[in-house]
C-alpha positions in Angstrom: 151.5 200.9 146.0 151.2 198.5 148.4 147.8 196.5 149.6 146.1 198.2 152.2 146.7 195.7 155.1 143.5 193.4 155.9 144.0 193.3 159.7 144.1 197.9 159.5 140.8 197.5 157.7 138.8 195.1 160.0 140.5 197.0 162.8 139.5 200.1 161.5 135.9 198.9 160.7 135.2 197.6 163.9 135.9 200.7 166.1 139.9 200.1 166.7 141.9 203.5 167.5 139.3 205.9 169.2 138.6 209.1 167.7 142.0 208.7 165.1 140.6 205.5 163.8 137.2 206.8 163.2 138.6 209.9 161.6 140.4 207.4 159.1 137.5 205.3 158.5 136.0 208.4 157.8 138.3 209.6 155.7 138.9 206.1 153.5 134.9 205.8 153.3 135.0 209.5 151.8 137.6 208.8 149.3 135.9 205.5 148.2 132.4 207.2 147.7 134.2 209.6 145.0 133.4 208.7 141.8 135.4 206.9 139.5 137.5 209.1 137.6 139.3 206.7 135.0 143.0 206.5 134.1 144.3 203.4 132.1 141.8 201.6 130.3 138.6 204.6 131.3 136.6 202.7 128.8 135.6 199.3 130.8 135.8 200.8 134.5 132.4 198.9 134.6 134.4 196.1 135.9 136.7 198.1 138.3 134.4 198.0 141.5 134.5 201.7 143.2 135.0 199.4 146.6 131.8 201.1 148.2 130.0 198.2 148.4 132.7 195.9 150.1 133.5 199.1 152.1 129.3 198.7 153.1 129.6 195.1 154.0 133.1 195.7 155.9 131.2 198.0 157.9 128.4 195.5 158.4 130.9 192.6 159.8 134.1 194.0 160.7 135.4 191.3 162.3 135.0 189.3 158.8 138.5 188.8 157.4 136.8 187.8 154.0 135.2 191.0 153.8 138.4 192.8 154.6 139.9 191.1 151.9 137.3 192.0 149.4 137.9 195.4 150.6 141.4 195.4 150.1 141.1 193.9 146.6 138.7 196.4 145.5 141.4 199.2 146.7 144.1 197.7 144.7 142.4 197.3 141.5 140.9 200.6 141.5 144.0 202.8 142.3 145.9 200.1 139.8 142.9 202.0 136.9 142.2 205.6 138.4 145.3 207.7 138.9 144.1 210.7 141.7 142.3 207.4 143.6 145.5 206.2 143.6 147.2 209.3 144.9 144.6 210.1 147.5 144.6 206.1 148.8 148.6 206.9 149.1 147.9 209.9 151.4 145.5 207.9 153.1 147.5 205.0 153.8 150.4 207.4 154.9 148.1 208.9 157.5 146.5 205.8 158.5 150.3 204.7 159.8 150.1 206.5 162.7 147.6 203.7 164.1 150.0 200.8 162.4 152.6 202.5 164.2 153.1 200.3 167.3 150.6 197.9 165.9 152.8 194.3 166.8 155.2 196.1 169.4 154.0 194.9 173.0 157.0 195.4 175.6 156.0 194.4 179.2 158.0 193.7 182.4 157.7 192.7 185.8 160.7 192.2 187.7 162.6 193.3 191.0 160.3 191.3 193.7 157.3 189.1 194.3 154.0 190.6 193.2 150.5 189.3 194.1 147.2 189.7 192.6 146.2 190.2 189.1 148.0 191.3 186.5 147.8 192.5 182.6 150.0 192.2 179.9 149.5 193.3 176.7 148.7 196.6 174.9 145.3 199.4 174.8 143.3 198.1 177.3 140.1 199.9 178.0 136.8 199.6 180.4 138.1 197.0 182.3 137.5 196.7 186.1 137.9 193.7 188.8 135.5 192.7 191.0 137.9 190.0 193.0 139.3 190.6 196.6 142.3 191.5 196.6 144.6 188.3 196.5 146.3 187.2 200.0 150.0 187.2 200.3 151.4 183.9 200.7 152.4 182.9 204.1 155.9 184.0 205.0 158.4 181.3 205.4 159.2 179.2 208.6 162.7 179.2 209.3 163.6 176.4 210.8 167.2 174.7 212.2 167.4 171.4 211.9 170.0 169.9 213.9 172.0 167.0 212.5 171.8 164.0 214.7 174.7 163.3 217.3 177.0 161.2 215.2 177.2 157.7 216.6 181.1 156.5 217.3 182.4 154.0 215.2 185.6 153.3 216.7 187.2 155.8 214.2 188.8 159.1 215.3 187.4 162.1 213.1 190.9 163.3 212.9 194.5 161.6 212.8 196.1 163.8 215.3 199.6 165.4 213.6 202.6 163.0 213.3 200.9 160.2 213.4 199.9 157.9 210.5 
């Protein structure tokens, strides 16, 4: 199995994905607070942490990347000794893709005209208002003619006039 991705835990700690992120927070701190339940090597799972206590400090900090990390490590290691743990991390981790999902994939565009005033790109914005006036539109441009200035005679024709020359 793979690691349990560092940036899905902090995100998930801190609040990231609305009611589906909490529901998988909820459902990862559940499995974690199972007891340990043994598989290879049942006889030293004293040093096997369950991961409830970096899943406790994650929680604390979930911005900390160190904590995540911790967190992540603990998840290995334990469903590397404890078979079902293993399993229901698997099913976990399958569930909690639906939040990975679009996780790096930002597509915005602005074309077909001039636009004026403020504008966002990026991906799950919330609670955000603007207090500005609305920006002005530029001024429209002047069209002016310039006229070239009346060409001064040097003594040469413009044109050699047909047949001669």
């Amino acid at each position: 199995m793979d690691p349990v991705s560092v940036g899905l835990l902090a995100a998930l700690a801190g609040g990231a994905g609305g009611e589906i992120g909490r529901q998988a927070w909820v459902g990862l701190s559940t499995l974690v607070r199972h007891p340990l339940r043994g598989g290879q090597d049942a006889d030293d799972d004293s040093a096997v942490s369950s991961g409830e206590a970096e899943l406790t400090e994650l929680e604390r900090v979930p911005a900390d990347p160190v904590r995540a990390q911790a967190l992540s490590t603990a998840l290995a290691l334990r469903a590397a000794r404890d078979a079902d743990f293993r399993l229901g991390l698997e099913r976990w981790h399958e569930q909690a893709a639906l939040l990975r999902s679009g996780e790096s994939k930002v597509g915005n565009t602005i074309s077909g005209g001039v636009f004026h005033g403020t504008t966002l790109m990026g991906r799950d914005f919330s609670g955000i208002s603007f207090t500005t006036a609305p920006a002005s539109p530029p001024p429209s441009p002047t069209t002016t003619t310039t006229t070239p200035p009346p060409r001064k005679d040097r003594g040469m024709p413009d044109a050699v006039p047909q047949g001669e020359g």
